[in-house]
Rosetta silent file (secondary structure, phi, psi, omega in degrees, C-alpha in Angstrom):
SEQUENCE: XXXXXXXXXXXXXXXXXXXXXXXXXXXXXXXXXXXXXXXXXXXXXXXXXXXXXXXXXXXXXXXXXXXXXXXXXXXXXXXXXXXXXXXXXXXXXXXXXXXXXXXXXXXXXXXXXXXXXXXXXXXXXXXXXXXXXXXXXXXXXXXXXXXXXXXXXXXXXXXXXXXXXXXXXXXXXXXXXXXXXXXXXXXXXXXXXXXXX
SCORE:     score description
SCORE:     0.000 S_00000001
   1 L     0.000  137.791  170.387    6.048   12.772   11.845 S_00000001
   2 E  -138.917  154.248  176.740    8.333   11.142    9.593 S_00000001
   3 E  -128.670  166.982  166.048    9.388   11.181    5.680 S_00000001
   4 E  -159.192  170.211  171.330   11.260    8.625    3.677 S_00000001
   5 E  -114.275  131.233 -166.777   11.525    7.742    0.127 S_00000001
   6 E   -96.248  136.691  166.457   10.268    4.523   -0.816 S_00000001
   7 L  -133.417  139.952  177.405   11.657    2.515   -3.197 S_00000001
   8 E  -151.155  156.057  172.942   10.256   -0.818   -3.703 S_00000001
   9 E  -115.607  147.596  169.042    9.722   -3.462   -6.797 S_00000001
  10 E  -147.382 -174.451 -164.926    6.647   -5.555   -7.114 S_00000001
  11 E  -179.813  120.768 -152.750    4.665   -8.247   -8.854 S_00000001
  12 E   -80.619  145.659 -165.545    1.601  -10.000   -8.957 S_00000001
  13 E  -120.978  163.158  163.886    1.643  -13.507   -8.146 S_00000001
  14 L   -75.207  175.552  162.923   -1.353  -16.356   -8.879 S_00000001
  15 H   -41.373  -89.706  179.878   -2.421  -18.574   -5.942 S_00000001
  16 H   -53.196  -27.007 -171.222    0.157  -21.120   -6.746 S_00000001
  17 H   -85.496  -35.681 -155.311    3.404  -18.779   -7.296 S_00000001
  18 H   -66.930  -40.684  178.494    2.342  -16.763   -3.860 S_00000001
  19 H   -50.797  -42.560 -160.819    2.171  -20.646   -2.002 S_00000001
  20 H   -64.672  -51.557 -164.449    5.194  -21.891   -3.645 S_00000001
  21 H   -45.255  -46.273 -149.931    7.137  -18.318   -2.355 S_00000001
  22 H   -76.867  -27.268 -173.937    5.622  -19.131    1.543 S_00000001
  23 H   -71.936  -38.223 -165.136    7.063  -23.017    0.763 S_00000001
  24 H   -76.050  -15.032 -179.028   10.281  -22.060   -0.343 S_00000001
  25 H  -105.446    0.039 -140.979   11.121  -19.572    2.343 S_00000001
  26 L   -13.326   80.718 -160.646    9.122  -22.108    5.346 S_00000001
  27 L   -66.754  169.284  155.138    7.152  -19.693    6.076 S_00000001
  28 L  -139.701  157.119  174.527    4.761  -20.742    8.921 S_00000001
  29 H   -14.020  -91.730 -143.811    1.260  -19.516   10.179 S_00000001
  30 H   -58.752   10.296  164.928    2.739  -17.521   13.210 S_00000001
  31 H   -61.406  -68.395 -148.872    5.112  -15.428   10.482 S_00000001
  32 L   -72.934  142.735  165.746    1.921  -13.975    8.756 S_00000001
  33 E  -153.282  151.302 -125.813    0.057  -11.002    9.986 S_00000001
  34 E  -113.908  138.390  172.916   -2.465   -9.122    9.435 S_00000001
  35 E  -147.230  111.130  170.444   -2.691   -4.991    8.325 S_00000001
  36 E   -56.046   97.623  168.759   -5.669   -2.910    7.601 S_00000001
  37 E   -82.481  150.791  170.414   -5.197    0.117    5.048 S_00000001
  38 L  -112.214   86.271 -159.049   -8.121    2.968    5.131 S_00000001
  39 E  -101.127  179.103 -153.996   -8.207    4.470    2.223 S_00000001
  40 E  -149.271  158.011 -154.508   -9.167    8.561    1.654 S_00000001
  41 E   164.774  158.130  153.361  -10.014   10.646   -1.332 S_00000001
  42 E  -113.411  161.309 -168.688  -11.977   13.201   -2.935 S_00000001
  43 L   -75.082   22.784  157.348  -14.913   12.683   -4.944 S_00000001
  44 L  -110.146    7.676 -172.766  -13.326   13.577   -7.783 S_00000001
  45 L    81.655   31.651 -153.544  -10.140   12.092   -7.175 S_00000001
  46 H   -66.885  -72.455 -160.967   -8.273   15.155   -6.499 S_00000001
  47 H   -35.552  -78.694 -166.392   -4.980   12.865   -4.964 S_00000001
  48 H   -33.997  -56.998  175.826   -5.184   10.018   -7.391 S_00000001
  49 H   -32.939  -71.800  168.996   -4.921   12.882  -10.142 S_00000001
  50 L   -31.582   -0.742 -166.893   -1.882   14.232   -7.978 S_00000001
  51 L    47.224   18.039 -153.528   -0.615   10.615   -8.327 S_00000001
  52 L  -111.289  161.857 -159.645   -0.658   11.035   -4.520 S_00000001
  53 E  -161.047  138.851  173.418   -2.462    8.195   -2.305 S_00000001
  54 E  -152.044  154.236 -166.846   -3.120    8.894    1.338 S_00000001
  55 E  -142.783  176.987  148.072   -4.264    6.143    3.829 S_00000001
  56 E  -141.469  160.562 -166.748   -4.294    5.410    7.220 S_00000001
  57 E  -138.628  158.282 -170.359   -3.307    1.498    8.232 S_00000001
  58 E  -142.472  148.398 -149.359   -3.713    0.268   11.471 S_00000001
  59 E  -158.283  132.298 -174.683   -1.471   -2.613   12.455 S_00000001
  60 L    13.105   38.479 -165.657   -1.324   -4.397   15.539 S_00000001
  61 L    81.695   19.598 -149.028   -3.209   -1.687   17.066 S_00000001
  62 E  -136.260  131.607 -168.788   -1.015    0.732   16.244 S_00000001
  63 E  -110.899  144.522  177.557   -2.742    3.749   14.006 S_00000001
  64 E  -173.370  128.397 -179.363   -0.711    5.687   11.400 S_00000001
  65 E   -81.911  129.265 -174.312   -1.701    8.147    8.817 S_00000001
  66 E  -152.533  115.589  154.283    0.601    8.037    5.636 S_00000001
  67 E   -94.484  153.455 -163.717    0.762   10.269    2.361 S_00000001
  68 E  -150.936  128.475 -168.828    2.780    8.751   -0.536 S_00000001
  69 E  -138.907  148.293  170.121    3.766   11.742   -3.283 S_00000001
  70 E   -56.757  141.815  122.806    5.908   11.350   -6.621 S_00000001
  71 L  -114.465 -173.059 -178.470    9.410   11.751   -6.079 S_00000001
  72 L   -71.728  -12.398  161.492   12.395   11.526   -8.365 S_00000001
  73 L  -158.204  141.590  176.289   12.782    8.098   -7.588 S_00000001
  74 L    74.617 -174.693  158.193   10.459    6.025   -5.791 S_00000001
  75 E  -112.188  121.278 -176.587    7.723    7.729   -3.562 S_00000001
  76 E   -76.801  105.217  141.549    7.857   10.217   -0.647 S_00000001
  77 E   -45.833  117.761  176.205    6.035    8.693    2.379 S_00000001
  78 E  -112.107  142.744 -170.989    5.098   11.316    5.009 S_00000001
  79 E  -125.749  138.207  147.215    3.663    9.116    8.120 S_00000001
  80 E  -148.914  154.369 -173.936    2.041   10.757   11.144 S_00000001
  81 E   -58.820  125.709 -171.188    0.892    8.909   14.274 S_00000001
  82 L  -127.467  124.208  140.744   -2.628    8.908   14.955 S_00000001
  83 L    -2.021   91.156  -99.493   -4.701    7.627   18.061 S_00000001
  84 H   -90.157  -47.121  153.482   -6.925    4.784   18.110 S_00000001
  85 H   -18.645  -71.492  164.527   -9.536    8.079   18.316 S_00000001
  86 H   -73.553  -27.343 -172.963   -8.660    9.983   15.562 S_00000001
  87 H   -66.718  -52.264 -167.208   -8.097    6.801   13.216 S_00000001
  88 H   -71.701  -17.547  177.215  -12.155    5.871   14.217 S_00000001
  89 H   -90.479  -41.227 -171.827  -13.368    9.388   13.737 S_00000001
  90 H   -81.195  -17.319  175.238  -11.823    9.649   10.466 S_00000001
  91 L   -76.986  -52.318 -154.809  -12.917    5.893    9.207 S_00000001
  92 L   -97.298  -24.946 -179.280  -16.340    6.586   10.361 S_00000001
  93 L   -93.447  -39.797 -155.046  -16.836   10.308   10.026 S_00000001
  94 L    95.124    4.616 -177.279  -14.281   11.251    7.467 S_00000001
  95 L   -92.853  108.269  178.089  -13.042   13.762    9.550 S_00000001
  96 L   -65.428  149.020  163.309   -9.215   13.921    9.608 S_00000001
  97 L   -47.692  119.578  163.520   -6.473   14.527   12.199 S_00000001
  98 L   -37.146 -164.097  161.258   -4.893   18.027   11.983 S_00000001
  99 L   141.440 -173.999  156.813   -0.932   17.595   11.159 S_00000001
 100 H   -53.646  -36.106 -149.948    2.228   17.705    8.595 S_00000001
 101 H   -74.883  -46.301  179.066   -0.122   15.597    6.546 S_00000001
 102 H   -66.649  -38.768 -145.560   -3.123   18.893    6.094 S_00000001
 103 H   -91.873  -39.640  172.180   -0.772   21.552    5.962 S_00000001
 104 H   -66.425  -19.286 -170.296    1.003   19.260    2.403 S_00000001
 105 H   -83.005  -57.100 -134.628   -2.628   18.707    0.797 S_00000001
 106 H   -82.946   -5.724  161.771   -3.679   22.197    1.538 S_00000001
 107 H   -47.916  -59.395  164.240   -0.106   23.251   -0.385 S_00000001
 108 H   -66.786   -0.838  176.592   -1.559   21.380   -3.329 S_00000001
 109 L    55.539   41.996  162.253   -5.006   22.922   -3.050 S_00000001
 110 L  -112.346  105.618 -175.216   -6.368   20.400   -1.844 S_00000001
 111 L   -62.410   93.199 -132.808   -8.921   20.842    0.811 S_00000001
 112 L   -65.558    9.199 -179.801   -8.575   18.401    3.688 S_00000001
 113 L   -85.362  -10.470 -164.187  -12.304   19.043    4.497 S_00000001
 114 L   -84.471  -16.879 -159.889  -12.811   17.853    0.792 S_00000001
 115 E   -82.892  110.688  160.742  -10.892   14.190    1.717 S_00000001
 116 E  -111.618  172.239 -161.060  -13.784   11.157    1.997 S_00000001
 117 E  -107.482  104.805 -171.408  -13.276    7.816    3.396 S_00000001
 118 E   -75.092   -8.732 -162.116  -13.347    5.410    0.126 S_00000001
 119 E   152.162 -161.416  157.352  -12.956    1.808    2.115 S_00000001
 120 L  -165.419  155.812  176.470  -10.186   -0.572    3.172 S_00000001
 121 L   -86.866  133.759  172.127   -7.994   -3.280    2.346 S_00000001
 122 E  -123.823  116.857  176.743   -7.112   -6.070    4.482 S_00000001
 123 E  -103.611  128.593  171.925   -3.706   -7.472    4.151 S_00000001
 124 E  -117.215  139.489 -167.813   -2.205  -10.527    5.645 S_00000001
 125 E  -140.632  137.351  178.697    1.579  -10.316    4.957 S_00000001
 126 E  -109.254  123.774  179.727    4.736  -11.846    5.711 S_00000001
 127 E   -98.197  101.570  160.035    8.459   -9.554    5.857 S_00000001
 128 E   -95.671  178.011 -178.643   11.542  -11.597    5.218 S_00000001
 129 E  -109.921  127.584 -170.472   15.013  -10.346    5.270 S_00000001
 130 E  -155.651  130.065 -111.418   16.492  -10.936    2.020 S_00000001
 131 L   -30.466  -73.046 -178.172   20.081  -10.116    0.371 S_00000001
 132 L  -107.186   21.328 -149.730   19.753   -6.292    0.397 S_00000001
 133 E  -145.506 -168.061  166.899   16.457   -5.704    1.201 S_00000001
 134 E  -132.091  123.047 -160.886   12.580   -6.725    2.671 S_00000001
 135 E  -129.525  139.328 -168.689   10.961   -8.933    0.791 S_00000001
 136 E  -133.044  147.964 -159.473    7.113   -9.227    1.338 S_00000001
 137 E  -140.287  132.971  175.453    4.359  -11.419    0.136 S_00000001
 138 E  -110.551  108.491 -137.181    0.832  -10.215    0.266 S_00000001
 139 E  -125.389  123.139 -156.385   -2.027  -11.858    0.113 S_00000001
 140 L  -105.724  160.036  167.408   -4.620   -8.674   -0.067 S_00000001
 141 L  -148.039  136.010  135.865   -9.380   -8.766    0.061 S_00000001
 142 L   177.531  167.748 -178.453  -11.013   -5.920   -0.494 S_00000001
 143 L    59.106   47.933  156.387  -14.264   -4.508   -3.243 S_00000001
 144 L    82.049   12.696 -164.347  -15.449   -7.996   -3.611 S_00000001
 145 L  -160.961  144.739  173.118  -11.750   -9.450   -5.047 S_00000001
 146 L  -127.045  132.476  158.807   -8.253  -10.877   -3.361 S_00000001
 147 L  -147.525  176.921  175.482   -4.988  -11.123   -5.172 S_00000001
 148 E  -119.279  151.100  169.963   -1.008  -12.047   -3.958 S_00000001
 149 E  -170.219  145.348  174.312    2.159  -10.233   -4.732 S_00000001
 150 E  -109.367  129.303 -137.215    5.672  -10.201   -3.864 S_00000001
 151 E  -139.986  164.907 -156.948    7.199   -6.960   -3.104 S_00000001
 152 E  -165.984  108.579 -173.915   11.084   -6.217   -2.957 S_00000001
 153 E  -122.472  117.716 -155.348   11.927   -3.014   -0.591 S_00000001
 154 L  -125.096 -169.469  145.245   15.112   -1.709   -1.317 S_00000001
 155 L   -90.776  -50.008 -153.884   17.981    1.416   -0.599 S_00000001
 156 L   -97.231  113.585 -176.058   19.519    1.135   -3.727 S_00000001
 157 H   -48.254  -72.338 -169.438   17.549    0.924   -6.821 S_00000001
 158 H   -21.596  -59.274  174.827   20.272   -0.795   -9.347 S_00000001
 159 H   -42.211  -61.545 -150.659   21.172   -3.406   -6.445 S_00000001
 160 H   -98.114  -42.223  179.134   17.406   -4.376   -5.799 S_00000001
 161 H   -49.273  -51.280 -179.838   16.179   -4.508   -9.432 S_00000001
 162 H   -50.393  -61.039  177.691   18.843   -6.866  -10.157 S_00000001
 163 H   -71.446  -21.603  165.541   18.270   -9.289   -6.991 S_00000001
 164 H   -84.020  -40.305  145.636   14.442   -8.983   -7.620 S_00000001
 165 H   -13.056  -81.917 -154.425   14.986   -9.788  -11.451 S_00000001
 166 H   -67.238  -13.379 -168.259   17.277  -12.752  -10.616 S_00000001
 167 H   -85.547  -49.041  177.629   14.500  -13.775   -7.628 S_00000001
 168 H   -52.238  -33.827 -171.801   11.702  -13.932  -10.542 S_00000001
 169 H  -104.123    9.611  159.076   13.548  -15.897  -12.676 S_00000001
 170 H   -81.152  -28.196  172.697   14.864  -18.443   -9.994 S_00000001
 171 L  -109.176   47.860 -166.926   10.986  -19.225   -9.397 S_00000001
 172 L    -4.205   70.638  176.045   10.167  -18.720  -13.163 S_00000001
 173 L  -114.042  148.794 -157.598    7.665  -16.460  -12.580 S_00000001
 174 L  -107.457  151.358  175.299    7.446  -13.650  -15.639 S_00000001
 175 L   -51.802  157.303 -174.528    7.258   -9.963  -14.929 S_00000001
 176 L  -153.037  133.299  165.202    3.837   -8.624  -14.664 S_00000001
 177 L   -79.791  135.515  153.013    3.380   -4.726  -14.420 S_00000001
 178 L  -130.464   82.471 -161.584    1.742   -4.280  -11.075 S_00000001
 179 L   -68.455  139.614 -163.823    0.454   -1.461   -9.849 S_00000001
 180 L   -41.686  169.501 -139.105    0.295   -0.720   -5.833 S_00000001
 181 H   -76.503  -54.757 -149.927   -2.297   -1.594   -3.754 S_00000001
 182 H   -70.708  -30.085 -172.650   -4.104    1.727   -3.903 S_00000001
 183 H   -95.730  -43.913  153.033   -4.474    1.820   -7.393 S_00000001
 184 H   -55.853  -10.745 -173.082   -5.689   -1.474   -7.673 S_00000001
 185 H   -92.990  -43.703  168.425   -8.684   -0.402   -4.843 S_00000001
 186 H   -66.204  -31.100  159.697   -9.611    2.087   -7.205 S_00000001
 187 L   -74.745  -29.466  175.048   -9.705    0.199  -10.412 S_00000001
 188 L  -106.618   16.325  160.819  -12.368   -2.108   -8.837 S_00000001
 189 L  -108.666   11.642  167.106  -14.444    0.484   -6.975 S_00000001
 190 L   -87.026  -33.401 -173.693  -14.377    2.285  -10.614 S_00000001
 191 H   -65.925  -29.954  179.270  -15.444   -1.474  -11.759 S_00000001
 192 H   -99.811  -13.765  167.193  -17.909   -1.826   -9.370 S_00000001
 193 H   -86.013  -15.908  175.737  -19.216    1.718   -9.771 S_00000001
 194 H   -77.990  -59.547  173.897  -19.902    1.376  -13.289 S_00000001
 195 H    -9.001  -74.918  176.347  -21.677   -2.169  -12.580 S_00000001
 196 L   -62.949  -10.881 -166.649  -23.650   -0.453  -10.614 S_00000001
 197 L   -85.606    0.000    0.000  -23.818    3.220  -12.007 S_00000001
C-alpha cells in the first residue's frame, strides 16, 4: 500500500496540438504505451458525490487498485497491489480485493459490497521528463469517444503552473478547463445513458 498527493495540471488537446506535442519532443512509436483503467462505482454514484474516483489500471501486466480523495491541494492517491486474480474477479464479477482501500470507503459509509464495475478506458501514453516535472500526453477511447491531453505532474504547485503556463503558450495552445479522465467516463456514460434511457 502506498499514499501520495497528486498534484498535476492538464489540458485538452485537438488531434493536431496532441501530434504537433509528439513532433516537437521526437517522440517515436516505441516511447508510447499502452494502460488500461477499470473503473468502479455505485449505482448511485456514492464516490463521484464524495468527489472520490477509484479504479484499478493494469499496465504492462502489472495490476493496481488506486483511490484518489480531495485533499488540500491536489488529490490523495491510496494504491494497493492487486493480482492478475483479484484484478479479473473484480472486472468481471465486481467483487473487490479486501485492503487499505475497503477499510477508507467503509470510513465514508460507503459499502464496498455496494462498488459496481462501470467500464474502462484505454490509454496509450507517452512520460517525458521535463524541467521540474512529468509531462504526459494521452491519447485516451472509451464509451464510444477518444480525446488527447497533455498533463504536467509536478512537487511544487507555483513552480509547475508557471512552466505548464509558459509550455501552453510556447505551442499557442489556449487553456481549456479539463477535467480528469474519470470524470470525463462519466459524462459520456451519463450521455449515453440518457440516449438510451
Amino acid at each position: 500500500m502506498s499514499q501520495h498527493i497528486e498534484i498535476e495540471f492538464k489540458n485538452m488537446l485537438t488531434k493536431e496540438e496532441y501530434e504537433r506535442f509528439l513532433m516537437e519532443f521526437k517522440i517515436d512509436e516505441h516511447q508510447i504505451f499502452s494502460q488500461e483503467n477499470h473503473y468502479f462505482d455505485t449505482s448511485d454514484f456514492n464516490l463521484k458525490q464524495h468527489d472520490s474516483a477509484l479504479r484499478i489500471r493494469e499496465k504492462g501486466g502489472v495490476y493496481e487498485m488506486t483511490l484518489k480523495q480531495p485533499a488540500a491541494v491536489g488529490l490523495l492517491e491510496t494504491n494497493q497491489a492487486l493480482s492478475k486474480e483479484e484484478a479479473g474477479l473484480a472486472i468481471h464479477t465486481g467483487k473487490l480485493p479486501a485492503g487499505i482501500i475497503q477499510n477508507l470507503l467503509e470510513k465514508k459509509d460507503i459499502p464496498f459490497s455496494s462498488i459496481e464495475y462501470f467500464g474502462s478506458l484505454l490509454t496509450k501514453r507517452v512520460e517525458i521528463t521535463y524541467k521540474q516535472g512529468l509531462l504526459v500526453l494521452d491519447y485516451s477511447s472509451y464509451l464510444n469517444t477518444d480525446d488527447y491531453e497533455v498533463e504536467y505532474e509536478v512537487e511544487n504547485y507555483q513552480e509547475g503552473l508557471q512552466s505548464f503556463q509558459a509550455l501552453l503558450a510556447q505551442f499557442t495552445i489556449p487553456f481549456r478547463h479539463t477535467e480528469n479522465k474519470i470524470r470525463r467516463f462519466y459524462n459520456q456514460k451519463f450521455k449515453l445513458r440518457d440516449q438510451n434511457g
